[in-house]
C-alpha positions, 0 to 999 in steps of 0.5 A, spaced: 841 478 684 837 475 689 841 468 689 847 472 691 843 476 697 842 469 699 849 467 699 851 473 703 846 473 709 847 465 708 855 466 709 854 472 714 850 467 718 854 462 718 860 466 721 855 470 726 854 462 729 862 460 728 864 466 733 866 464 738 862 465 745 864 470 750 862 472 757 854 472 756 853 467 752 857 462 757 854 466 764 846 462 761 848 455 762 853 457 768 848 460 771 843 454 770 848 449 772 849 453 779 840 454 779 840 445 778 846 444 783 842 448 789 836 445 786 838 438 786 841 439 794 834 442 796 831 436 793 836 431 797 834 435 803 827 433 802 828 426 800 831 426 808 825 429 811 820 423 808 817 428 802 813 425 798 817 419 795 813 420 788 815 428 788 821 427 789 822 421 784 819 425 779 822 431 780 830 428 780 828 425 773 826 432 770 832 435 774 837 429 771 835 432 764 835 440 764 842 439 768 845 434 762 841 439 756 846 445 760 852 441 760 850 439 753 849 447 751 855 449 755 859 443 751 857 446 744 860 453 746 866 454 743 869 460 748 874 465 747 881 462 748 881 466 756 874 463 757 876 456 756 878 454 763 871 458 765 867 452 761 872 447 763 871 448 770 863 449 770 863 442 766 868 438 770 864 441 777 857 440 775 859 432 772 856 428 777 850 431 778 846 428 772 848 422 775 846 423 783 840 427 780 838 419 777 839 416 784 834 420 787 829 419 781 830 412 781 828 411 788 835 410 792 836 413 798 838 420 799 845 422 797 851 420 802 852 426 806 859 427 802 855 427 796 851 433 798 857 436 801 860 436 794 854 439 790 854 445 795 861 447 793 861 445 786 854 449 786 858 454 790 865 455 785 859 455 779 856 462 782 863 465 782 863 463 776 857 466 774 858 473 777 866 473 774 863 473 767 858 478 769 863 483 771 
C-alpha cells in the first residue's frame, strides 16, 4: 500500500515539473535578467567615474554569475508553445552581458559606449517583457 502512495506522489511529481512554464515562472528569470542588465550599466558607469577598481572588479564577477545562472534557469523552462518566442528574445537580448560583465571584472576598461547603449535597450525590451507576462 504504501509502495503504491509512493509511485502515485512520484508519478504526480513527476508530471507537476514536466508541465510546462507559464507566464509567472518565465516573469522571475526575466525580471532578474533586466534587474542584471540596469545593474550591469550602473557598474560600467562607476568604472568611468574612477570608482574603486577593486569594487568594481569584484562586483563585475559576482554579476557575471548571477546573469549566466538566470540565463541557465531561463534555458531550462520549457514555456508553453505562445511564450517561446518571450524565452527566445530575453535569452537572445541578455546573451552579451555575461561576457561584458567578465570585462569589467577583469580589470579592462569601461565598456565602449555602444556596448552600453545596447545594455540599456536590451535591459529596456526585457521589462517590456516582464510587464507583458505580468498583465
Amino acid at each position: 500500500m504504501f509502495a503504491a502512495i509512493l509511485l502515485v506522489v512520484g508519478i504526480g511529481g513527476a508530471l507537476w515539473f514536466q508541465r510546462p512554464a507559464h507566464e509567472d515562472e518565465l516573469a522571475i528569470p526575466i525580471g532578474e535578467l533586466r534587474s542584471q542588465g540596469f545593474e550591469l550599466k550602473l557598474l560600467n558607469d562607476y568604472a568611468g567615474r574612477g570608482r574603486d577598481r577593486r569594487f568594481v572588479t569584484a562586483h563585475a564577477r559576482h554579476l557575471a554569475q548571477s546573469i549566466a545562472r538566470a540565463r541557465d534557469e531561463l534555458t531550462s523552462l520549457q514555456p508553453t508553445p505562445q511564450l517561446a518566442a518571450t524565452r527566445a528574445a530575453a535569452l537572445q537580448r541578455s546573451a552579451p552581458w555575461a561576457d561584458a560583465a567578465a570585462q569589467l571584472g577583469a580589470g579592462d576598461a569601461q565598456l565602449a559606449p555602444a556596448s552600453a547603449a545596447q545594455i540599456v535597450a536590451a535591459a529596456e525590451q526585457l521589462q517590456a517583457l516582464e510587464d507583458a507576462l505580468k498583465r
